[in-house]
TIKEMI-75037 format. One record per residue: x, y, z of N, C-alpha, C in turn; residue in one letter. Coordinates in steps of 0.05 Angstrom, whole numbers, plus 5000, padded with zeros to 4 digits. Example, Ala and Ser with C-alpha at 12.3 -4.5 7.8 and 13.67 -1.06 7.14 Angstrom:
<nodes>
526448865156524649105156526449345156A;525749555142527349795143525850015157S;
</nodes>
This chain:
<nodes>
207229483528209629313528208929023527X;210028853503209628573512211728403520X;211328253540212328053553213627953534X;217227843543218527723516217827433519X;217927243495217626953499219126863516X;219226573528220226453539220426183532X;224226043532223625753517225025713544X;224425453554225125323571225725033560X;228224913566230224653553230024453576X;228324143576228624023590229923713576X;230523673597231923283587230823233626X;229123073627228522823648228223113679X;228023293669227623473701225223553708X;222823403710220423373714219623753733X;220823523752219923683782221523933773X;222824023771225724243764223224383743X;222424323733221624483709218124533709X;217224383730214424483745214924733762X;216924753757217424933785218225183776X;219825173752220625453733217925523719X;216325333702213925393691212325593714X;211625503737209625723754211425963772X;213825953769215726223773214426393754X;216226163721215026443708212726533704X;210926353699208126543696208026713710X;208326643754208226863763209927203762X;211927123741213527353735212227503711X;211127403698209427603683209927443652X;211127223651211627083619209026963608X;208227063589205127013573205326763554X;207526823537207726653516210626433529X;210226323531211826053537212025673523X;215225643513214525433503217825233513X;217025013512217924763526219424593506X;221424523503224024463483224224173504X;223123943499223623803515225623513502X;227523483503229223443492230122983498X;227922913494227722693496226622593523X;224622703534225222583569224022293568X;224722263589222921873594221221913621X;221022133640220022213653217222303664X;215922213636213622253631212422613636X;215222773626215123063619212023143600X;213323063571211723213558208123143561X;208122923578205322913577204223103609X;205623023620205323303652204523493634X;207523613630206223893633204323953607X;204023873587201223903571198223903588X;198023733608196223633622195623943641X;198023983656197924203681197624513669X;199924493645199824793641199624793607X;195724833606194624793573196025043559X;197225223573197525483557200825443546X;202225203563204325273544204625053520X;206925153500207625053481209324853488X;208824573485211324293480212124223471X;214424143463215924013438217023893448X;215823573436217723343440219923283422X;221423323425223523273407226222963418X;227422963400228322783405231522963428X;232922753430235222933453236923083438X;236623273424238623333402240923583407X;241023673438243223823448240924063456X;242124183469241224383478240524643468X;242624693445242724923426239624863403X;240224663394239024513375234924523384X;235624493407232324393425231424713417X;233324933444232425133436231425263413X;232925313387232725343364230025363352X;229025013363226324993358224425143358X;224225113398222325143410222025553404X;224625683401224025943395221325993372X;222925793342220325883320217725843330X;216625683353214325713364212725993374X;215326223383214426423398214826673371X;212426733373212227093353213227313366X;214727343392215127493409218627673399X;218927953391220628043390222827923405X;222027843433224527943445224027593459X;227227463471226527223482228227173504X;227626973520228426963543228526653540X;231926583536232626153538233326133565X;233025943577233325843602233225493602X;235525423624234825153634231825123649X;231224913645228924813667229724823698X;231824843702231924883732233025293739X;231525373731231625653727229025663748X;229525843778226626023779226826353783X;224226353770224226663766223726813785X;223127113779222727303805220927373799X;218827533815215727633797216727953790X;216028023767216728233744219428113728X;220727933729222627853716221927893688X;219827843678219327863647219428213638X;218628353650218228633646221228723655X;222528583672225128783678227228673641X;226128433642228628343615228428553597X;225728503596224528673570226228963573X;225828973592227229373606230429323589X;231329163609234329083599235229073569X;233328983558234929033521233429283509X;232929443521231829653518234229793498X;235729773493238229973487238329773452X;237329963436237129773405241429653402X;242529713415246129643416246229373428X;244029333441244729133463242828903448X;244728693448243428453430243228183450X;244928213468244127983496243828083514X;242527993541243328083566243127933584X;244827803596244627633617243627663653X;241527613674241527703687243427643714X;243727643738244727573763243727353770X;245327063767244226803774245526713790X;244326673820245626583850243826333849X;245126173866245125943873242325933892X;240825783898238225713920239225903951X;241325833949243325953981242726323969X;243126453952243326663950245926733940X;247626573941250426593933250226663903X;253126773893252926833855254226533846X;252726573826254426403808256126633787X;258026463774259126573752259126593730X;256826773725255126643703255726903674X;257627063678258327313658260527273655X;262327303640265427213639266127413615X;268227453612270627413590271827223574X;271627223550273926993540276226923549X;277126723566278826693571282426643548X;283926693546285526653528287526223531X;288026173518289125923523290125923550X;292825953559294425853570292325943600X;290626153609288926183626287525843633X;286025843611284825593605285825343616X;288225273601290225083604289825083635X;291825283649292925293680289625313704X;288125383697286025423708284025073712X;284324883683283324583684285924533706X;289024483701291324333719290624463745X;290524733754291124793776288324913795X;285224913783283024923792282124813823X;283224483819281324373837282724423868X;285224413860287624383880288424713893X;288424943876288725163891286625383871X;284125383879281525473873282025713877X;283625933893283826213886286026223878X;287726103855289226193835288026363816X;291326593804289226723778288626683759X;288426543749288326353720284826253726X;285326123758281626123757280126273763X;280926523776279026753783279026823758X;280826883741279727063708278926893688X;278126633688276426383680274426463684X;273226473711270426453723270226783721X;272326933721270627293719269527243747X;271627223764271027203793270827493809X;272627603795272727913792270828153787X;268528003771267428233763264828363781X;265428663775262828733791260228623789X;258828473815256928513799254328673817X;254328983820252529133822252529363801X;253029283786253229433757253029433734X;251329533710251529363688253829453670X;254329263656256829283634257129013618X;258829123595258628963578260628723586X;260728543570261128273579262928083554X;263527863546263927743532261027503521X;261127353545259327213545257127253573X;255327083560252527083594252126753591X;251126653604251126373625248226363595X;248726103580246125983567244725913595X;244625803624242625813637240125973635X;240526263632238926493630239426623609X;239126783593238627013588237527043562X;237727263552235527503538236927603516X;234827523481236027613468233727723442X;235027923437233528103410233027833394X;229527763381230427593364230227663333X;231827943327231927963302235127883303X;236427923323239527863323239627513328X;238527363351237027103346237226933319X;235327143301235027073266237227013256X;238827383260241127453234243327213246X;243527133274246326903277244926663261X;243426573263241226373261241726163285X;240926383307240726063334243326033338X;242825913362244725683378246125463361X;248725543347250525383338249825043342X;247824853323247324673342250024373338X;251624473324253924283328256024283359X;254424473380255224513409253724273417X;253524053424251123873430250523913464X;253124053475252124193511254624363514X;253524533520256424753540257924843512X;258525053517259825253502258625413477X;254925313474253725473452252525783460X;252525783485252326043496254926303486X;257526163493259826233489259726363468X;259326153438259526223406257326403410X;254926393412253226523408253726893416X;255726893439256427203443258227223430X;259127043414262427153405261627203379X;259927123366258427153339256527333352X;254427463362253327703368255428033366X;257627933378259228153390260828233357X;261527973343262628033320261028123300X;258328133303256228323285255928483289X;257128613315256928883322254628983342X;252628713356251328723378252828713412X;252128933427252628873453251428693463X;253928483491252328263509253728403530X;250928383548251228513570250828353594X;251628453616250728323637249728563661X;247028383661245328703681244528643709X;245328583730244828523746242628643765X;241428763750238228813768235628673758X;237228513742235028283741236428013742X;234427933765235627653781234927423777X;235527133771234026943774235826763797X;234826503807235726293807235526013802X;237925863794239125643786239925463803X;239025263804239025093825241624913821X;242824963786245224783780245324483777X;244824373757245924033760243923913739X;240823873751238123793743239623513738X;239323523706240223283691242523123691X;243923333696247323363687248623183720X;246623153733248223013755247322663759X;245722663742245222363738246822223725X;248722363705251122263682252922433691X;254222503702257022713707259022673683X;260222343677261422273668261322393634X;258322313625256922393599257722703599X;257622893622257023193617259923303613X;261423143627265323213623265123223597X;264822973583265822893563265423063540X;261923053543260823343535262723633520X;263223643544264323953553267123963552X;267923743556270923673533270923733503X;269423573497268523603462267723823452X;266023973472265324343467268824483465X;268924523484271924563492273524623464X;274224343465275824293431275224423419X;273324423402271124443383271924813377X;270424823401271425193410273825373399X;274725173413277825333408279425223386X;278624983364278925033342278425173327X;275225183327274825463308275025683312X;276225773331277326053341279826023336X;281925923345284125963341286325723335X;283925513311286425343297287825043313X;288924823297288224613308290824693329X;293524733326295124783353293724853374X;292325133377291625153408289324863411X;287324763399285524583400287724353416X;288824233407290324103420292324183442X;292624373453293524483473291124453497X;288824453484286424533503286224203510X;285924033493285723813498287023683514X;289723693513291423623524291323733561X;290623963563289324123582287123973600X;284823913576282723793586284123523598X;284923313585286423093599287323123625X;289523353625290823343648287823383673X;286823673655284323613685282823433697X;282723183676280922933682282722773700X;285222713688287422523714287122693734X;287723043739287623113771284623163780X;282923143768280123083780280422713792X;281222603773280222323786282422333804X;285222413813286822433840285622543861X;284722733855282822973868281222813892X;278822603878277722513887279122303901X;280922113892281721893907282221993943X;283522303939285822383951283822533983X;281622683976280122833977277422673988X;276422483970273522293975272022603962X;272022773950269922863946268822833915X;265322913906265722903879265623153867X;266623143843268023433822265623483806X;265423653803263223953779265023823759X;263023883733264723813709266924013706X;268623983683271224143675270424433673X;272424573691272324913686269924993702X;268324833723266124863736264025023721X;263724873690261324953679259424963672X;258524733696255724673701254825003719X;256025173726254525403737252925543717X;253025483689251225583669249825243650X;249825093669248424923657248924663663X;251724813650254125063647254325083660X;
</nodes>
């Protein structure tokens, strides 16, 4: 059995990503390569220096989807494994993935990603439909177990069980890369948040299963980069948003979502006035990066 590749996506998370590099080795990942996506951090020369075995790519900051993309044609490895830099692994993690797409149907698989605390994140979902969407940005911050946000976040779903899924958290997971090929990559006109999303929704429409397997675990520490710019990552993930749900379902709902997104940004910034606290980006989707 060989170990599937591993690409790991950094922007400026030094320490965050010293720390996933010797997880995974100790999980059993052989071939490993580094999508480093503009740092000023003095990244790509570290880890060249510390760890000669992996692959680096300096690239310029070109989104997340885009970095990955790369750093995959580096790896000869059937099977692959994308992750944030603030990802750590478990030891056998590489051999359980590998286990996990075992099923030639199954073209993703996402694993169980809890927080440092042990807590889950919500990192497997459903497509949510608009007006979910809509009511879940207005009414999120203010009454957090409404249902519009529990079936957002798939707050609901089991998770000691595997089953299929809509989407899995781009934080983690695991994909066939002859299916990889046939999409061609991570959509890179996503420049952050939501190319995970396309990426199962185009897997699922070729007729590959994405799964979510929860006996294989990582954790996500959440934020890395994304909390040095909050403002940058909204905006981000606004523009995914749109973007999204134009090409799914046409410029009306697109502007429905938008309009959505707005309202969530005025009751985020009330939120805070009202509250003093500070807000996760929109739809709390930094839990997959996201």
């Amino acid at each position: 059995m060989t170990a599937p590749g591993l690409v790991l996506v950094s922007h400026n998370s030094l320490a965050d990503l010293r720390a996933a590099l010797e997880s995974a080795q100790a999980a059993g990942f052989e071939k490993i390569a580094v999508a480093d996506a503009g740092s000023t951090d003095g990244t790509v020369a570290t880890i060249a220096a510390t760890f000669s075995q992996v692959r680096v790519l300096e690239l310029p900051n070109l989104g997340y989807g885009a970095c990955a993309n790369l750093a995959v044609r580096q790896l000869g490895t059937d099977r692959l494994v994308i992750a944030n830099a603030d990802v750590i692994f478990e030891p056998g993690n590489a051999a359980a993935f590998d286990a996990a797409l075992g099923d030639r149907d199954v073209g993703i698989v996402g694993p169980l990603v809890v927080h440092p605390d042990g807590t889950r994140q919500h990192s497997a979902r459903n497509e949510p439909g608009i007006l979910t969407a809509v009511l879940h940005a207005i009414l999120g911050l203010w009454w957090p177990g409404n249902p519009w946000t529990r079936r957002y976040r798939g707050a609901d779903l089991a998770v000691d069980e595997r089953q299929p899924v809509d989407w899995v958290s781009g934080c983690c997971l695991a994909v066939r890369r002859e299916v990889f090929d046939e999409l061609g990559g991570f959509d890179p006109g996503y420049f952050l948040f939501m190319e995970d999303v396309d990426l199962a929704h185009r897997a699922r429409a070729a007729g590959h299963q994405v799964v979510f397997d929860p006996s294989v675990r990582v954790t996500h520490r959440v934020g890395g980069a994304l909390d040095r710019d909050r403002p940058a990552a909204r905006r981000a993930h606004a523009r995914s948003l749109v973007r999204w749900t134009r090409q799914r379902h046409g410029r009306l709902a697109a502007a429905l979502v938008a309009l959505g997104v707005r309202l969530w940004q005025l009751s985020a910034a009330l939120f805070d006035r009202t509250r003093g606290r500070r807000r996760p980006s929109t739809g709390e989707q930094t839990e997959h990066r996201a």
